[in-house]
C-alpha positions in Angstrom: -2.7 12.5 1.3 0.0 10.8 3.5 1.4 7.8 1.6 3.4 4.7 3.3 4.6 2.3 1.1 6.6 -0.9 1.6 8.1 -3.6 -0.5 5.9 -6.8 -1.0 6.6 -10.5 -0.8 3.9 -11.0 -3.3 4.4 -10.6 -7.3 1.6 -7.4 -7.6 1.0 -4.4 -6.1 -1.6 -3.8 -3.3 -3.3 -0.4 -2.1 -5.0 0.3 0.9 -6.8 3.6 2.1 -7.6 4.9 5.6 -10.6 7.5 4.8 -11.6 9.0 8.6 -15.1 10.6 8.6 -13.9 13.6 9.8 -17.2 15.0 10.3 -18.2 14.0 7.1 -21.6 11.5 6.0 -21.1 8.4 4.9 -22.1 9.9 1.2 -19.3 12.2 1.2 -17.0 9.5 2.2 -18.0 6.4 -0.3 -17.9 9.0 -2.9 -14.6 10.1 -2.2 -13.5 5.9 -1.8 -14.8 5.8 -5.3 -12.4 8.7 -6.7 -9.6 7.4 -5.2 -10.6 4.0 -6.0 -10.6 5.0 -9.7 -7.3 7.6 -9.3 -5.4 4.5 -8.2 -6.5 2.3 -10.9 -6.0 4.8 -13.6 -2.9 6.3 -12.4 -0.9 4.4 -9.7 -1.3 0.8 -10.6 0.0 0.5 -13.9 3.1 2.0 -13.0 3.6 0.3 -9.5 6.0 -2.3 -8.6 5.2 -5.0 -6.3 4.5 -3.2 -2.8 2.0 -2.7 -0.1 0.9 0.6 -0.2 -1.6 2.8 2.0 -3.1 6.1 1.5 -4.3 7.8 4.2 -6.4 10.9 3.1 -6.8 14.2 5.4 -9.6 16.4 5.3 -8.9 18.6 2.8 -9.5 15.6 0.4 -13.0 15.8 1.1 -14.0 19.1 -0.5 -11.6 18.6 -3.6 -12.9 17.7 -7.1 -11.6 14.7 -9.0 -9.0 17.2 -11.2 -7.5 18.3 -8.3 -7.4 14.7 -6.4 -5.9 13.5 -10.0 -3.1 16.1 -9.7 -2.2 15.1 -6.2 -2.2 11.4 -7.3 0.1 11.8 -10.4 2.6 13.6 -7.9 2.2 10.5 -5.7 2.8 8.3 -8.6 6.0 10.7 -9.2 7.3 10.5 -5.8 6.7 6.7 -5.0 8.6 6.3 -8.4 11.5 7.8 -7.5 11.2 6.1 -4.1 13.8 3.0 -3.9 12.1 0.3 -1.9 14.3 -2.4 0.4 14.0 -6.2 -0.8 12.2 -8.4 1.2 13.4 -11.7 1.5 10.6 -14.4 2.0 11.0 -16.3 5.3 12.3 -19.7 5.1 9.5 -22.5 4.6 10.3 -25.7 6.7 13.0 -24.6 8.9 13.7 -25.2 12.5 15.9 -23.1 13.0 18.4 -24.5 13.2 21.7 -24.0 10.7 23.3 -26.8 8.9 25.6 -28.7 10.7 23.4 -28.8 13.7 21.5 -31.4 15.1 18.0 -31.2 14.9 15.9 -30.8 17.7 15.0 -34.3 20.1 11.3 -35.4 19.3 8.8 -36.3 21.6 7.1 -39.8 21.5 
């Protein structure tokens, strides 16, 4: 699995997956959404901080069993751990623009 993960604005953690087909039936990939579905909830989110992050699974994922899919989530949960994510500073609500000391901009009648 390739992992991108980014710092969020918000006060929780979010996941996201990108599951191709890759030749695959629509079987083989809800039931692979529902391990990793499960594998997040279990394993990633109670450790997570508050950030975005997206899993995007290759095709090997498909013909692995849920131990082996486990084990490759516990070293994501490892990595992303160790992984120092930047601040994000939330933008500023009711500005203009402009800094203090300026005048406002002219307003149309």
């Amino acid at each position: 699995m390739d992992v991108r993960a980014v710092a969020s604005l918000g006060p929780f953690a979010r996941v996201g997956f990108v599951i191709p087909k890759f030749k695959h039936s629509g079987v083989d990939r809800n039931r692979l959404k529902r391990r990793l579905r499960e594998l997040v909830r279990v394993e990633l989110l109670p450790t997570l901080k508050p950030s975005d992050v997206v899993l995007r699974v290759t095709p090997a994922a498909y013909t692995r069993d849920f131990e082996s899919l486990q084990f490759e989530m516990r070293q994501l949960v490892r990595s992303l751990a160790n992984l120092v994510l930047p601040s994000v500073t939330p933008p500023a609500i009711g500005r203009t623009g402009t800094s203090s000391g300026d005048t406002p901009p002219p307003t149309v009648a």
